[in-house]
C-alpha angles and dihedrals in degrees: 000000000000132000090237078059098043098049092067089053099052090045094058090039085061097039091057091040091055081041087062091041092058095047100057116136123283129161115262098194144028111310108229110223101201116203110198084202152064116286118253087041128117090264086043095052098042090055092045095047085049095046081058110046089041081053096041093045095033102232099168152020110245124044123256116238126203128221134181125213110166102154129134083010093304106323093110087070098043096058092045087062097037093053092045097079121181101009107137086190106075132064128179118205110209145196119198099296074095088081101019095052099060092031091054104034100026084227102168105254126089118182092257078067081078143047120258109232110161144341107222101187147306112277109213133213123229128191108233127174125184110286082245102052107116085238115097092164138063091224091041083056099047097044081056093058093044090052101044124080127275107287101005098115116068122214119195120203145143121289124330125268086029136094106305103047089050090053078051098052097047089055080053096063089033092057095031086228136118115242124200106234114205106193121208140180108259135359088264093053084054097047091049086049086057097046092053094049100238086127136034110218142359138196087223118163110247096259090055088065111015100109096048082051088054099044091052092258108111129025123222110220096175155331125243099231136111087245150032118274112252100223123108117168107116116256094177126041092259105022146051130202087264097061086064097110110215114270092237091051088046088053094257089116094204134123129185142144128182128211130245106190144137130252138186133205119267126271095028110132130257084244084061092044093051091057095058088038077058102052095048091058087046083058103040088058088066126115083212090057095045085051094046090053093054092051092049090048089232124178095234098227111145117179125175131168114021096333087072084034085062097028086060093043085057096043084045091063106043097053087045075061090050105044099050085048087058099053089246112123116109090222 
């Protein structure tokens, strides 16, 4: 064949390739944004954050628009998504209601039900007790508990059968003393309880709390994590968030982290996926998100492809531990 034949079909070779180009996938209408929580908690405020620096930076076409479902612990918003196949414009971001809720209700819906899109980051817990509370220390605090009668210290958290009651529950076998959990609707809910004193410690994320920390309201003991938090610009007048010791190193023997990712309904396309894997690192680019995770405190973790496929299937499995530990599982 010869080259005058060849140069058509290259042209129109390019020309359909920078066709395809062109059409790939965008949204064409609003992108629902579902919360399967309470507004003014850590899931809440993430979405929300989102919803604004895509506006502000115009990182898409359409407006994201947030919706909270937080029935039935969550599931309210989990069967939306679920029974929503094939919808490319709508997302849910999740904590790990996305294990506790079907493990503990039995609700039909497991996270294999949606479409991984994006781990956004790890979420961690603190343990904060009101500025005036006579612990200044997380061992000070945990010996106390250890030492008080059953019942005697109240924890506030969010829900009941979730994060914060299994947190509860595992410094419960660690202490060998009963607690008394007090379960409320959102993670500012929580933080307010503790200011006023109604309850006498949480398990709160940092950005739940952050700005009572800030305020000299609440005092942060520890953070649940394997390491130190890297963060070192001062929130208090005399600490930062990486002056937190580990609970474990401070003698609360407890580790937990809790995720903060992005999922689709099912049946959308890889094409679909790829545009929201996009925006978020769009987003993640972004100086405002690497402010909004030091202020959160986040462990900075982001999976995507099989790497979050086999990250969930783990985290699956230990709260299925958990849980059942806890006496928790509906069955």
């Amino acid at each position: 064949m010869s080259l005058g034949h060849l140069v058509p079909r290259l042209a129109a070779a390019l020309i359909a390739c920078a066709t395809t180009a062109a059409a790939a996938w965008e949204p064409a209408k609003p992108i629902e944004f579902v919360v399967p929580a309470g507004t003014g908690g850590g899931a809440d405020q993430m979405a929300r954050f989102i919803q604004g620096v895509v506006a502000k930076n115009n990182l898409t076409k359409q407006p994201i628009v947030v919706v909270n479902k937080s029935g039935g612990a969550g599931a309210e918003g989990f069967l939306d998504v679920k029974g929503d196949k094939g919808n490319p414009h709508k997302i849910i971001i999740t904590l790990s209601n996305l294990f506790t809720t079907p493990l503990a209700t039995g609700v039909p819906f497991n996270w294999r039900d949606l479409t991984p899109v994006q781990m956004l980051a790890l979420d961690q817990f603190v343990l904060w007790v009101n500025e005036e509370s006579p612990h200044k220390t997380g061992k000070a605090w945990f010996e106390a508990v250890k030492a008080g009668a059953p019942n005697s210290v109240k924890i506030g958290g969010t829900g009941s059968k979730q994060e914060d009651q299994i947190i509860t529950v595992m410094i419960e076998k660690a202490a060998g003393k009963k607690i008394t959990y007090i379960p409320f609707k959102g993670g500012g809910d929580v933080a307010v309880q503790l200011v006023g004193k109604h309850i006498d410690a949480t398990v709160n994320n940092p950005i739940e709390a952050e700005s009572h920390w800030r305020a000299g309201k609440l005092r942060a003991l520890c953070v649940m994590d394997k390491q130190a938090m890297p963060y070192k610009e001062k929130v208090t007048a005399t600490q930062s968030w990486a002056d937190l010791p580990t609970c474990t190193s401070a003698g609360v023997p407890v580790e937990y982290q809790m995720l903060r990712g992005v999922f689709m309904p099912p049946g959308v396309s890889p094409e679909q996926v790829q545009y929201y894997v996009d925006l978020f690192a769009k987003v993640r680019a972004l100086p405002e998100w690497k402010d909004f995770m030091a202020k959160g405190a986040f462990n900075q973790t982001a999976l995507t492809g099989q790497a979050y496929f086999d990250w969930l299937g783990k985290a699956e499995q230990q709260h299925r531990v958990l849980m059942k530990e806890a006496g928790f599982l509906a069955n």
